[in-house]
Each structure stands twice: as C-alpha cells, then as structure tokens.
RODO-2510 file (C-alpha; in nm, 4 decimals, decimal comma):
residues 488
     n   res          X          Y          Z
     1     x    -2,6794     0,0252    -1,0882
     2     x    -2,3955    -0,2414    -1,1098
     3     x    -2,3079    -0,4111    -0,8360
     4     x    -1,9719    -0,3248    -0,7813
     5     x    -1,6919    -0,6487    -0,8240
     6     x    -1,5517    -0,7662    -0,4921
     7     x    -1,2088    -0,6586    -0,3914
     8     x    -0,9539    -0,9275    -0,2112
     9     x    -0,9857    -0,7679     0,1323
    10     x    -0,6568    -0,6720     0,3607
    11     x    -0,4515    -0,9236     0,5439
    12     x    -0,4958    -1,2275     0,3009
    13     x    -0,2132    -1,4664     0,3652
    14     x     0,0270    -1,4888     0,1052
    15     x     0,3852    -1,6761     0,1796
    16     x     0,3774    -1,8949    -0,1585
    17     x     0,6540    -1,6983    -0,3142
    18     x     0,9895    -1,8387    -0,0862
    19     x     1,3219    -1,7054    -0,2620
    20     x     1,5184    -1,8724     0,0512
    21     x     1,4883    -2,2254     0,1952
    22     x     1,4783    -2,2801     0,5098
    23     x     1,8670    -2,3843     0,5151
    24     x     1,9863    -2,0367     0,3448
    25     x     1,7279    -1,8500     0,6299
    26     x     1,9107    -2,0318     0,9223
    27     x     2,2266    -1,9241     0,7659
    28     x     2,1589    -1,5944     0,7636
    29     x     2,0162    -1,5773     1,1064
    30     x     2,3432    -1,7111     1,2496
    31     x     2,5447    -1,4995     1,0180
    32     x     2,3248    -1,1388     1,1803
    33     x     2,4709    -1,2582     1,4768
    34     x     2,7966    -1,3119     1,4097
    35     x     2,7976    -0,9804     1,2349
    36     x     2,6395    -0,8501     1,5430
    37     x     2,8738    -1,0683     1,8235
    38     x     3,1982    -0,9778     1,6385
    39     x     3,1799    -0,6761     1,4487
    40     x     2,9170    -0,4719     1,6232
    41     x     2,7398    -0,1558     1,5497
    42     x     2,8622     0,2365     1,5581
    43     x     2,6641     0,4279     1,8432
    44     x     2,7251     0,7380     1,9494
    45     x     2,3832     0,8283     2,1199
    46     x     2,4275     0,8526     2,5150
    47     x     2,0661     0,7057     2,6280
    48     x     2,1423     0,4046     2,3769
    49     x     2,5422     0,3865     2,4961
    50     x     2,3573     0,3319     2,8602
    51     x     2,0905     0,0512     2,7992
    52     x     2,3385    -0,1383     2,5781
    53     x     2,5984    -0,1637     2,8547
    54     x     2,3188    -0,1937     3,1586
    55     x     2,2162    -0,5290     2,9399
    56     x     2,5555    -0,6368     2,8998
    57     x     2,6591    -0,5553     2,5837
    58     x     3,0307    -0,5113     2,5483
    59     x     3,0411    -0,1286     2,4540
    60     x     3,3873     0,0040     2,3732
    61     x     3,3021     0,4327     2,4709
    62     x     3,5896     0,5262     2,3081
    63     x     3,4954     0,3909     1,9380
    64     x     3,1541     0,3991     1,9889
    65     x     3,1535     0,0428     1,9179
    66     x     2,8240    -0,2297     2,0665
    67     x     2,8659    -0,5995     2,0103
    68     x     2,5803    -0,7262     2,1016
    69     x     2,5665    -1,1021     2,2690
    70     x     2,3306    -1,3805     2,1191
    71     x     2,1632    -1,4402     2,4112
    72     x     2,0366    -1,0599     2,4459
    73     x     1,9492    -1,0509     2,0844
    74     x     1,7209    -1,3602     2,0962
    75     x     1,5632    -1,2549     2,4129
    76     x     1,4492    -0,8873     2,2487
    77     x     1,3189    -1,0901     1,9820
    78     x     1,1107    -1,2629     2,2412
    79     x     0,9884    -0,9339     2,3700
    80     x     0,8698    -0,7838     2,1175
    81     x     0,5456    -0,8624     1,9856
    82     x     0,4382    -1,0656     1,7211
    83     x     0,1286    -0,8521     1,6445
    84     x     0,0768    -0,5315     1,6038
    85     x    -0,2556    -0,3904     1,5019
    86     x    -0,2240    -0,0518     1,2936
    87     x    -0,5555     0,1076     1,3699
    88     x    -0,8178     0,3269     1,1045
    89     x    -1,0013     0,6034     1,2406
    90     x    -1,3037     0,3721     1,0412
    91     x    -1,1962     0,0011     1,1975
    92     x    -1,2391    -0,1482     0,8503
    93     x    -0,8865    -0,0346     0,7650
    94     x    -0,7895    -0,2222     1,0887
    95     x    -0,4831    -0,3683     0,9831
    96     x    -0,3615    -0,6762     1,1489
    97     x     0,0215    -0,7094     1,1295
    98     x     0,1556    -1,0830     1,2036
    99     x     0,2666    -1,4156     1,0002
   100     x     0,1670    -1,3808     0,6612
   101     x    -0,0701    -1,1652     0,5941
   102     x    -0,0248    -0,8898     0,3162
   103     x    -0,0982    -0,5354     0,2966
   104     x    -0,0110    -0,2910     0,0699
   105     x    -0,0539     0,0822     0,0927
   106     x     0,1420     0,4480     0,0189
   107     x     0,5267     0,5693     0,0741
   108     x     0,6909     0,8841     0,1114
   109     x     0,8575     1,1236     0,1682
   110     x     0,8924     1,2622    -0,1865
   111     x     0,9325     1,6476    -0,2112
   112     x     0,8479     1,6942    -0,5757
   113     x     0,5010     1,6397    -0,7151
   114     x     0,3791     1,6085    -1,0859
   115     x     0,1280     1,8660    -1,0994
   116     x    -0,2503     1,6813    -1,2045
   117     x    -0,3259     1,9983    -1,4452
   118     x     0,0353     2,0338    -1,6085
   119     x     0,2362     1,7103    -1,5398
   120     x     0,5162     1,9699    -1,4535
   121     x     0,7564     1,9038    -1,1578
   122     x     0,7115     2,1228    -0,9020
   123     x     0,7808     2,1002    -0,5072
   124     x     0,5343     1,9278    -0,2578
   125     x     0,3089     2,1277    -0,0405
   126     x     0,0665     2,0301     0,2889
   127     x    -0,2323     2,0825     0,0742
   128     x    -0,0974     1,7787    -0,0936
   129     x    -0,0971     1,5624     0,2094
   130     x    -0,4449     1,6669     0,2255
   131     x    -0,5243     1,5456    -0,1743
   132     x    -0,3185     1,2466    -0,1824
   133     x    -0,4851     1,0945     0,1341
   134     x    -0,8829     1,2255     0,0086
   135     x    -0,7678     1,0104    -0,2857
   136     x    -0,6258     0,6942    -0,1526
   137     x    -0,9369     0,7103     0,1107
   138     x    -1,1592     0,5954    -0,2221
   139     x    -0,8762     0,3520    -0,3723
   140     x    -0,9481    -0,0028    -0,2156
   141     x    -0,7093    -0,1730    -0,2991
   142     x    -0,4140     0,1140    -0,1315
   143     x    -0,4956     0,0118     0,2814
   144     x    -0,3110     0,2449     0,4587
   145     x    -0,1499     0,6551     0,4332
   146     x     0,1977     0,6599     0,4400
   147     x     0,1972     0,9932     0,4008
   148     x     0,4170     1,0144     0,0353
   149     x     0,5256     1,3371     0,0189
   150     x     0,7363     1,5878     0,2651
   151     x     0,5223     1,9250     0,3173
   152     x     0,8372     2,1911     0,2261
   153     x     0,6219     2,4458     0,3495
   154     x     0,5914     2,3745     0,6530
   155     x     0,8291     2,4778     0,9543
   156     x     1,0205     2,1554     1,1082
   157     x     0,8910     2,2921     1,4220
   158     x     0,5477     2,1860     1,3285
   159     x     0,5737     2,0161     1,0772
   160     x     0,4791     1,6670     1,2269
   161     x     0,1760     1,7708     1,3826
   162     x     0,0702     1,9194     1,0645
   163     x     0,1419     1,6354     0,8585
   164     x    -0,0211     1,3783     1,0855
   165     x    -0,3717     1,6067     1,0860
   166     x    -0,3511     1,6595     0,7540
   167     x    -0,3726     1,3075     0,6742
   168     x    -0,5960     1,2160     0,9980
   169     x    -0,8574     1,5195     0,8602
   170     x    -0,8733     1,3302     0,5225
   171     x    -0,8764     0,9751     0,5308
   172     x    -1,0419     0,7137     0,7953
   173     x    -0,7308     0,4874     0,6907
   174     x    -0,4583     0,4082     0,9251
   175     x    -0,1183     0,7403     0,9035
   176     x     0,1808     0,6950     0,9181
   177     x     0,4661     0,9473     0,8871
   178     x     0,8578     1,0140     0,9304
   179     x     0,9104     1,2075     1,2660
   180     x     1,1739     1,5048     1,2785
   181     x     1,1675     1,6409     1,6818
   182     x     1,0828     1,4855     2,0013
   183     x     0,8371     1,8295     2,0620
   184     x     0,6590     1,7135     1,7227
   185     x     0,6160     1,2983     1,8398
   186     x     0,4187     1,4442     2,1917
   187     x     0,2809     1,6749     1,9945
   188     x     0,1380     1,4344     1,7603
   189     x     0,0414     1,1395     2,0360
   190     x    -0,1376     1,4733     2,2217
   191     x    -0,3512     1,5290     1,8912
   192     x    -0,4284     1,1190     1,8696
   193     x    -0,5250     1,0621     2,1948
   194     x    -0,8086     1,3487     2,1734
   195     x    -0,8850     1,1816     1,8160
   196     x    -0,8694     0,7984     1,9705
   197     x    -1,1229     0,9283     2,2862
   198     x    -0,8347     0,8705     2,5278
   199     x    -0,4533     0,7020     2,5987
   200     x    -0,5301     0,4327     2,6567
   201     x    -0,8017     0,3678     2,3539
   202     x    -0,5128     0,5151     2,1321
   203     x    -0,2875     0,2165     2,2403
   204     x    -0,5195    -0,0048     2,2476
   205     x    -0,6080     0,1476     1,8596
   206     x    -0,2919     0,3314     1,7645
   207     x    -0,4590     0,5518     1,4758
   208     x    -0,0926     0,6334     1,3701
   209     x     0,2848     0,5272     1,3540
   210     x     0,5750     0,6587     1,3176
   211     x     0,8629     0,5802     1,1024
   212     x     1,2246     0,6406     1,2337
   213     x     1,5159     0,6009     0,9738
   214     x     1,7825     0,5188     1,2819
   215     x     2,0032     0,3106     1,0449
   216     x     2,2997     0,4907     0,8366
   217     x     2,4077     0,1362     0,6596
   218     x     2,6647     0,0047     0,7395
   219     x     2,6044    -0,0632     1,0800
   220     x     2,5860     0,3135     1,2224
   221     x     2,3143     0,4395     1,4622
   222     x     2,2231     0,7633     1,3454
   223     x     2,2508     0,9733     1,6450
   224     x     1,9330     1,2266     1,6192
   225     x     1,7013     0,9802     1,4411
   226     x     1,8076     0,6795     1,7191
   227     x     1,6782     0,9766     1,9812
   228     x     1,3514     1,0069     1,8478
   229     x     1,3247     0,6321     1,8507
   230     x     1,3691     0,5850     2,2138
   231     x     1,1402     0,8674     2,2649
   232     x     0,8566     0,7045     2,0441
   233     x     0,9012     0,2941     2,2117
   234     x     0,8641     0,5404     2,5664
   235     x     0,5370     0,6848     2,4087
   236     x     0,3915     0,3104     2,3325
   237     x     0,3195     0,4204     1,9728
   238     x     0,4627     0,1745     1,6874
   239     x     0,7882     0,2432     1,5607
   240     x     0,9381     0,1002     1,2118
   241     x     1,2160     0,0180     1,2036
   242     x     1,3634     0,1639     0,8589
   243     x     1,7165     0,0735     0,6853
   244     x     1,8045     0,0899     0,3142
   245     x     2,1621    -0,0416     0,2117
   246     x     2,1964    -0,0691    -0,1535
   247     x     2,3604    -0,3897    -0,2390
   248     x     2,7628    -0,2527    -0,3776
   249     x     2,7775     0,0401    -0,2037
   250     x     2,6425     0,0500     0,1374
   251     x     2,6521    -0,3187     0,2295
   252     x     2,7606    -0,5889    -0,0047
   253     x     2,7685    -0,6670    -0,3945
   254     x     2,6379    -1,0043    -0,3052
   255     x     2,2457    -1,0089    -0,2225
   256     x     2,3216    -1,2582     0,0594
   257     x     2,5633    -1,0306     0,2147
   258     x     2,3226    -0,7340     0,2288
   259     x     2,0795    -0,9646     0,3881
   260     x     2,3122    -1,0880     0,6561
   261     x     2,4081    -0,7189     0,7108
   262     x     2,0205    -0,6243     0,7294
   263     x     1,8683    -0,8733     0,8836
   264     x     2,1886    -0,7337     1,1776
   265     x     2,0792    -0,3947     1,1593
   266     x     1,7170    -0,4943     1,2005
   267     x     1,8210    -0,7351     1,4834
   268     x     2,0018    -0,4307     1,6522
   269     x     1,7110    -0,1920     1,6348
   270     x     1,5139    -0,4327     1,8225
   271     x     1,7231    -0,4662     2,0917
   272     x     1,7218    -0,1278     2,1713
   273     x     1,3538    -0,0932     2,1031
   274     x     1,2924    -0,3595     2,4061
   275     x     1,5118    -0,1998     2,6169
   276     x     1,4011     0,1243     2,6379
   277     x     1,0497    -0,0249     2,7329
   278     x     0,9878    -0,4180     2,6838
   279     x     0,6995    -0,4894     2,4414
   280     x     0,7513    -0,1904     2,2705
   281     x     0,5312    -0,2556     1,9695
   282     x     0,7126    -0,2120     1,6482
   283     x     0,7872    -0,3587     1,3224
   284     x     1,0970    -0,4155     1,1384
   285     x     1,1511    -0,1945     0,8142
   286     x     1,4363    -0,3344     0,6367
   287     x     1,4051    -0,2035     0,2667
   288     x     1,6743    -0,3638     0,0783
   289     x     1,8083    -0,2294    -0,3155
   290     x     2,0838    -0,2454    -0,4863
   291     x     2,3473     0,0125    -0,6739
   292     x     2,3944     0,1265    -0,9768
   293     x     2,7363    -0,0389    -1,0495
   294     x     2,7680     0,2603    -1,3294
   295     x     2,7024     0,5546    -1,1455
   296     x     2,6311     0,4718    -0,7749
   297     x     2,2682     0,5615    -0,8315
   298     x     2,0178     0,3728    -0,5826
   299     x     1,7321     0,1317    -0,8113
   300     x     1,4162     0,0611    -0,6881
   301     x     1,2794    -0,1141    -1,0396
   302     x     1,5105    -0,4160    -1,0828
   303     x     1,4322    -0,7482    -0,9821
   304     x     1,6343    -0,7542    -0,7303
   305     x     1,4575    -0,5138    -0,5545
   306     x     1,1519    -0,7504    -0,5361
   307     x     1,3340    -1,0731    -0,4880
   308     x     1,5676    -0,9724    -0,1510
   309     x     1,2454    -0,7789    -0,0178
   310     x     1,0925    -1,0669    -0,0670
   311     x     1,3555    -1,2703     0,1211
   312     x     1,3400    -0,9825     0,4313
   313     x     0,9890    -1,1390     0,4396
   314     x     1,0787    -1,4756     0,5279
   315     x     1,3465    -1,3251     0,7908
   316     x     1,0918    -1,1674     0,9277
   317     x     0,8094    -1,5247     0,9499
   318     x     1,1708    -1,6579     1,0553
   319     x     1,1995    -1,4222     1,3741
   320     x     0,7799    -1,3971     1,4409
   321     x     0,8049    -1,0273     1,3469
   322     x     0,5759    -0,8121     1,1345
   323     x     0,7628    -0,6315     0,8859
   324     x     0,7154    -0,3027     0,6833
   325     x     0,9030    -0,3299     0,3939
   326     x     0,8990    -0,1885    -0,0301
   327     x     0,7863    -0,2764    -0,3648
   328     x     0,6144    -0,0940    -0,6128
   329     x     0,9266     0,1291    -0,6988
   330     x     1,0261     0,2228    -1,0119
   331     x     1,3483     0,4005    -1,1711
   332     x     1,0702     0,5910    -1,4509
   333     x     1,0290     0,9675    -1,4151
   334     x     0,6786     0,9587    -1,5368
   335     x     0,3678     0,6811    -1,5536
   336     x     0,5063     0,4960    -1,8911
   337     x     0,5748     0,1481    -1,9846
   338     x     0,8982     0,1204    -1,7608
   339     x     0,6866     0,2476    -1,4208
   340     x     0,4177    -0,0354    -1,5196
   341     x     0,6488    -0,3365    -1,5266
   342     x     0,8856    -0,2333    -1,2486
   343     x     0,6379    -0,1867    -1,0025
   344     x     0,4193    -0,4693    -1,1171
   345     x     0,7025    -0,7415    -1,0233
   346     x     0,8103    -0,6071    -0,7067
   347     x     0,4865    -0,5456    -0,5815
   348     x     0,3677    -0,9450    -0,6546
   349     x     0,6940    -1,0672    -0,5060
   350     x     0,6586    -0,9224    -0,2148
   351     x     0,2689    -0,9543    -0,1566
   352     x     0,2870    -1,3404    -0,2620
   353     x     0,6193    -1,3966    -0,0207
   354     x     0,3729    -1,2286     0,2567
   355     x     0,4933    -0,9258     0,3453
   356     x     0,2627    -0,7802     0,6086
   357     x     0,2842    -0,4143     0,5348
   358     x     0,4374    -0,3113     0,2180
   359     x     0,4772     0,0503     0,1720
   360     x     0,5718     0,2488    -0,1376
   361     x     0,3796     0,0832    -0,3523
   362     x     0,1882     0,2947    -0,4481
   363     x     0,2330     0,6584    -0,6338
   364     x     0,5951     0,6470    -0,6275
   365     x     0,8023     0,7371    -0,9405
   366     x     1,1965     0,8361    -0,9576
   367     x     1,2247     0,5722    -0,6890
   368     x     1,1216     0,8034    -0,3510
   369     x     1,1627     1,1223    -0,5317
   370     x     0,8434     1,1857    -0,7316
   371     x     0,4741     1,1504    -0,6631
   372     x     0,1849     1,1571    -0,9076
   373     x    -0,1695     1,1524    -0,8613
   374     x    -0,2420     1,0089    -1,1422
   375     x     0,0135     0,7002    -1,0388
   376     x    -0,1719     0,6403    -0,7616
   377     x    -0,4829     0,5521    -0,9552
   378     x    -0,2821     0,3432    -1,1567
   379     x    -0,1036     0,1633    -0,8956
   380     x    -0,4187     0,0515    -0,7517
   381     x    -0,5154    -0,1705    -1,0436
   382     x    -0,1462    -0,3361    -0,9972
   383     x    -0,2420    -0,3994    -0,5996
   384     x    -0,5489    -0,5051    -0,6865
   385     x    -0,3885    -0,7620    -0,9331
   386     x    -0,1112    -0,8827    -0,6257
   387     x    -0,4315    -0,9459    -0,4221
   388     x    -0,5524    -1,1840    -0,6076
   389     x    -0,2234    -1,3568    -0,6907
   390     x    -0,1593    -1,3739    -0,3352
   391     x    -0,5603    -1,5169    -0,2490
   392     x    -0,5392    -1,7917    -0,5205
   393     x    -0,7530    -2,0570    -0,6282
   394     x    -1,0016    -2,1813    -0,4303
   395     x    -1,0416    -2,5417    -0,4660
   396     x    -1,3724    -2,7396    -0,3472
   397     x    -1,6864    -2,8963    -0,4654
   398     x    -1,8723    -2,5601    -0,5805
   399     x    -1,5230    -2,4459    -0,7460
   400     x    -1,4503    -2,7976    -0,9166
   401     x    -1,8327    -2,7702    -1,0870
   402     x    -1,8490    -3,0789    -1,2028
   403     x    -2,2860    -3,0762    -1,2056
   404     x    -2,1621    -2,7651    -1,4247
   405     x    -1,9381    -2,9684    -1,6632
   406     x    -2,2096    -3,2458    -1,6405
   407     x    -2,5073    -3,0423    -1,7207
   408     x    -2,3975    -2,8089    -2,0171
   409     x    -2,1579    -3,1273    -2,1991
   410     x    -1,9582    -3,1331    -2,5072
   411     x    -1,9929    -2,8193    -2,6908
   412     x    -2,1952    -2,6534    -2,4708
   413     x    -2,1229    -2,2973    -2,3199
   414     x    -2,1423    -2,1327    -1,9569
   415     x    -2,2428    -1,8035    -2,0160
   416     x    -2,5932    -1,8322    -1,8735
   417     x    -2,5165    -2,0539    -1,6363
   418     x    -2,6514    -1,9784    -1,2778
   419     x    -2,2887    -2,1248    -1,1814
   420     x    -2,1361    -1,8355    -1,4008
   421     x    -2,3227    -1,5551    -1,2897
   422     x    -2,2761    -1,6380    -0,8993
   423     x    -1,9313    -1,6562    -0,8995
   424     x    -1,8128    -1,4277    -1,2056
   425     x    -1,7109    -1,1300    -0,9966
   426     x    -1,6054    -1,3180    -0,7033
   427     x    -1,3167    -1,4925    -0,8902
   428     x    -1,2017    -1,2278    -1,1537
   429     x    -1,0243    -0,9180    -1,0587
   430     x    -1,2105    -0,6660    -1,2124
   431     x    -0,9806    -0,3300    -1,2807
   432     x    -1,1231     0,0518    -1,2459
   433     x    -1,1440     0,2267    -1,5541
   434     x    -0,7966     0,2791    -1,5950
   435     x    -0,7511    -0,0555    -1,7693
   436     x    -0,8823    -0,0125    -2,1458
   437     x    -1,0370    -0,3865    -2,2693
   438     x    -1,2238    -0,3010    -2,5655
   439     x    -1,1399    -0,3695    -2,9078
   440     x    -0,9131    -0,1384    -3,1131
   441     x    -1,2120     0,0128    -3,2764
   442     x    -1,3943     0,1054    -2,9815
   443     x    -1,0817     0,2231    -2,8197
   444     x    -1,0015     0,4416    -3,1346
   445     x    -1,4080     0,5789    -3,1738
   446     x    -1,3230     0,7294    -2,7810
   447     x    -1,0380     0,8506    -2,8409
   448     x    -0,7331     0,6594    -2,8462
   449     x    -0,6757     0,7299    -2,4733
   450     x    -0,4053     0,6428    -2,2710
   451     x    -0,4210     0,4788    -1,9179
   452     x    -0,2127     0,7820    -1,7993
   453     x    -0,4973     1,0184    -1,9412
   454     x    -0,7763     0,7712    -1,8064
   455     x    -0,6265     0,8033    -1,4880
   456     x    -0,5523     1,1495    -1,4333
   457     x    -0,9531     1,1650    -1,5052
   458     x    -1,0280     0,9515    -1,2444
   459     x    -0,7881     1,1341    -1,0125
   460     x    -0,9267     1,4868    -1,0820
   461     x    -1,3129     1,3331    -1,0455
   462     x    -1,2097     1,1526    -0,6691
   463     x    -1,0384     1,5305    -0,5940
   464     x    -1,3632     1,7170    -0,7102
   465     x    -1,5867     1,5090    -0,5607
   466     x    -1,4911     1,2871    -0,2627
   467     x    -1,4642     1,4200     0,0926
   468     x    -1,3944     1,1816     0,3808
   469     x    -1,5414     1,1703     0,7079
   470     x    -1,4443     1,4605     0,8984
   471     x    -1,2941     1,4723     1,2947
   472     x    -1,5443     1,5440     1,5124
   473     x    -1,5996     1,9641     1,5242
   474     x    -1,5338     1,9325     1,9022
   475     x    -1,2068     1,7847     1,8510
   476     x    -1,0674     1,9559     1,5903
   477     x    -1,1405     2,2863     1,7242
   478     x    -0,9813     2,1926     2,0146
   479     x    -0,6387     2,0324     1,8048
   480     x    -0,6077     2,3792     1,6153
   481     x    -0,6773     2,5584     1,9523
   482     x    -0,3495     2,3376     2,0987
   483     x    -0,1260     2,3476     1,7964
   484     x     0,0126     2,5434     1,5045
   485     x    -0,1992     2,4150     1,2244
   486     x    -0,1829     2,5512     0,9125
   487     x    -0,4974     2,6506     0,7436
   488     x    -0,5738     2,5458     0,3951
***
C-alpha cells in the first residue's frame, strides 16, 4: 500500500500576508475607541445596561446609548485570554487558538442543501448534521465542525441539544454551533460535561463552543442574542464573538471605515464578555464583506472579502486575541469555476495573514446559504493548498542539497536520488483524487470527468463507508435518557 503524503498539520504559523502596517493598525485601534468614547453603542438589554454602568461607562437609559471609556476597554482586553484551546473529543484535533497560528475548518448555518444523488435544492435536515460531520471527520485538511447547516426540523426548543449531539455522535473533531435559548446552552454544557468525564475536565477541554451573533452592525446590541451571551461567559464555555457589516450598507463604503467600526464592535463585545465573569474565554468573530453597490446584495467571493479579513487578523495579533473569522466564501450557486477561484483567494489570504480559526471555508456556496457535500471534498484540496502556502520553504543544509547538486552535476537528473525519494512527499502537497493530473488522453480514456463528479464519488464512498468513533454506550444512553433527542 502507498504510504499516504503528509498533510501540513493544524496551528502552523502563518502572519506573512500583512495588508496593514503597523502605522494604519495603530490608527485604527485609536479610531475603535474614539468610535467607542464618542459615539457609543445601542443597548437595550437590562443585565448588560447594569455591568456597563457598575464599570463606569457613561450609559444614557433613555437612548439606550454606552460610551465606553479607554481605560475600561484596554483593561477587558487585558482580561481576556490570549489562548484558548478548542478541544476534540480525539485530542489530535486539539486546537490551540493564540498569535499566529492557522486553522481552517466548516461554517454554517445554511438551511438549504444540494442533494448528493440529485444536485437539487432542497431544505436542510438533522440527519445532515450527522453526514456532513461523518464526512469532514475523514477530510484532514477541514480541523474543526462548525456545524454548516440549520436542522429545520427540529423544534427551537431542542434544537441545540440536538445539533450539538449530532455532531458530537459523529466526529472526534472539536463542535461548534449558533445557540438559540438559554434552556438549550445548559442543556448542551449538561450533555458535554457527561461527554468530557466531568465540569471541570470540560473546561479544562471545552469539547464545544458556541457562537453568539450579538452584533446588529452598526453598533446595536441585539437584545436576545446579547442574553445568551452573558449566559454562555457565566457557563465558562467559549463564546465568539460574531459581527458581519458589509462595507456600503451596514458600516462604511471605505474598507478602513468598516474596520474602525469592527474592530469597535469587537472591542465592545469584549468588554461585556469580562464583565459578566473576568477571563471569560472567548474569541473575537469579526467577519467583514462588502455590498453589492447594485442591488444591496451581501458578497462573500470578492477580494475584498479576503483582504479586510485578512486585516481583522492583524487587529486581532494587534490586541493578543484569537480570532474566528471567514474565507472560503463564494457568490456561485453550485461547485463551478467561479466557487473555485473565490474561495481559493480568500481562503490563502486569510490562512497566510494567520488567522487562528477560520470558519466557512469549507462547503459553503451562495455565500452562507447553500451547502454541498460534494464542496466539501473539494474545499479540502484548496485548505490543503493554504497549508502549505502558509508552512513555506524550509531553508537549511538538507533543503539547500548542495552534496545533491554536487553529486548528480551538469545534466544529470534527481529522480533516483535517495535525496528525492526522502523528501518528495514531505515538500509537495499532494491533492485527493479530486484533482485530475493526467494527460488529456488518459483523462478522456476514463471518462472525461469532472472534479465536481470526482468529488461527489468520494463524498458518497466517505458516507457509505466511514463511521467515527462512537460516545461511550453508557453515556449516550444516559444523554437521550436526559434530553429530547431525535432518533435517526
């Protein structure tokens, strides 16, 4: 059998890629907090009202209105950590959030899925959780489960509890997941801590997180989602921090203004993160895009996209935070030319600028709207490919090979050289079968296949074959025996 070609593992350190100096980052930083000093943000939740004015914010009750002082700002950014380990139920998806160091996985929540068989449309279902994380278990280079699509049948009442074991049941990668209810967050850190062996070992661990989209840019708490947050820094589980604005429509036309306005929002979030319980692990989530000037569509495929995610990157080095935040998006409807290039330069953007834990990259077509399994299989060749542009070239005596050069001379060749066949698959990314390198003949004598057929194989042989690790008996009987999950 052949051995199979190394893959660049999680948590290389990019930060090569820098789309700000170090001038335009300060400038930004002191423009958050101007924006944040003078203009404030809209809150209208009462716990939040409270631990903004106990810390001396100036809180005007009437509008709603916090402006938020420097000095409180920079001391939450003191509190909060600058690591934060996002936990597998198998450790070697331990993922190590701090400085540079990349990781790419899944996004969500998308409620219509191309069907494998048809490559119709049609509305996402749990038992999709279930396939989409038994397939990114096998993909290497995808490291965590966002979950990526929205279960719409499902009842909100339970519908975090069965999203989380859904994904938990079928991959030993870390979960993570958009909350909906404060009932469905205990619910959920109940069903972990039997997983984990214990609270404690599930802090210590965290085997999930949980995404809270408090942010209605520009500048507005919103008042359920900012409810659930408090609820989840109380429960010592890490939070994301998520905001979107779309450059000309919520925040503004110039990508330096959308960044001061982010990086505010961001700053904000933290604040109240640390006060409701100091060292509240989280990371910032700011996802920055811009609009369509034509039709006030959001974009997810331009350039743009990668470059200012990119530059939330640096913010985030700037401020010794780990961040969660996009590429791999893509305007296409289906896997074509346009999904292939859209997500490819977003996705190395952001990996090489060292994003720590970038999250819709892969899977993700329509923007956030569609998922296809095929996609997925696809988008981990692109990963795999932003890997190794972020781990480089390795420069040193055995890499330089100049006894190599020496011994094989002018006209020589290196195919047989022992230097050649120890380091061939260590320094070439090597795609999965997806990526068709023969010659046109060959390629025509199997069939003129596409990569979106090639991959749909793959997808349907992972499906038919692959099941992960299960929970342990004990504790799953005992989860469905304490909750309302849905049997598929």
């Amino acid at each position: 059998m052949a051995k199979k070609p190394r893959v660049v593992p999680p948590g290389v350190v990019g930060g090569q890629y820098r789309p700000l100096t170090d001038e335009q980052v300060e400038r930004i930083h002191q423009a958050a907090l101007s924006i944040l000093e003078r203009t404030g943000v809209q809150v209208e939740e009462p716990e939040a009202l409270r631990l903004f004015e106990e810390a001396g914010a100036r809180v005007d009750r009437a509008a709603r209105r916090v402006r938020l002082p420097r000095a409180l700002v920079e001391d939450a950014v003191d509190w909060a950590p600058s690591r934060v380990v996002l936990a597998g139920r198998d450790s070697q998806w331990d993922l190590e959030l701090e400085g540079a160091r990349v990781h790419i996985g899944t996004g969500g929540a998308a409620l219509t899925v191309l069907d494998l068989e048809t490559g119709e449309p049609r509305r996402a279902v749990l038992q999709d959780v279930v396939d989409l994380a038994r397939l990114v278990d096998v993909l290497d280079n995808v490291h965590f489960y966002l979950v990526p699509v929205y279960p719409t049948d499902v009842e909100k009442e339970v519908v975090d509890v069965n999203t989380y074991y859904a994904g938990l049941a079928n991959t030993t990668k870390h979960v993570q997941a958009g909350v909906y209810t404060i009932a469905g967050i205990r619910d959920t850190v109940a069903m972990c801590e039997r997983i984990a062996g214990g609270a404690e070992l599930l802090r210590e661990r965290p085997l999930v997180s949980f995404i809270t989209s408090w942010m209605v840019s520009p500048l507005a708490f919103a008042t359920e989602v900012t409810t659930l947050l408090i609820e989840t820094c109380r429960q010592g589980i890490p939070v994301i921090l998520s905001a979107a604005p779309m450059a000309g429509s919520t925040a503004p036309v110039t990508l330096a203004g959308m960044l001061a306005q982010l990086t505010a929002e961001q700053l904000s979030g933290v604040v109240l993160a640390q006060l409701v319980r100091r060292g509240a692990p989280l990371l910032i989530g700011p996802i920055p895009a811009t609009a369509d000037m034509r039709t006030g569509r959001y974009l997810g495929g331009t350039a743009e996209f990668g470059i200012t995610n990119a530059a939330m990157a640096q913010m985030a080095q700037f401020y010794r935070l780990p961040i969660y935040n996009s590429a791999g998006m893509t305007d296409a409807k289906t896997p074509d030319i346009q999904a292939g290039f859209e997500k490819a330069m977003s996705a190395v953007l952001a990996a090489l600028a060292g994003s720590n834990f970038i999250h819709h990259a892969a899977g993700m077509l329509e923007n956030m709207n569609v998922v296809a399994a095929e996609q997925f299989v696809i988008d981990n060749d692109i990963l795999g490919m932003a890997m190794r542009a972020v781990e480089g070239i390795r420069v040193d005596d055995e890499t330089l090979a100049l006894d190599v050069i020496d011994a094989v001379g002018p006209a020589g060749h290196y195919l047989m050289a022992d230097h050649t066949l120890k380091h061939m698959r260590s320094e070439f990314f090597y795609p999965s079968a997806v990526v068709d390198r023969n010659d046109w003949d060959t390629w025509s004598k199997y069939g003129s296949r596409t990569a979106r057929e090639r991959a749909r194989d793959i997808a349907r042989d992972i499906l038919n074959t692959h099941y992960p690790a299960s929970l342990d008996p004990a504790v799953d009987a005992w989860i469905r025996e304490q909750f309302a999950i849905h049997n598929l």
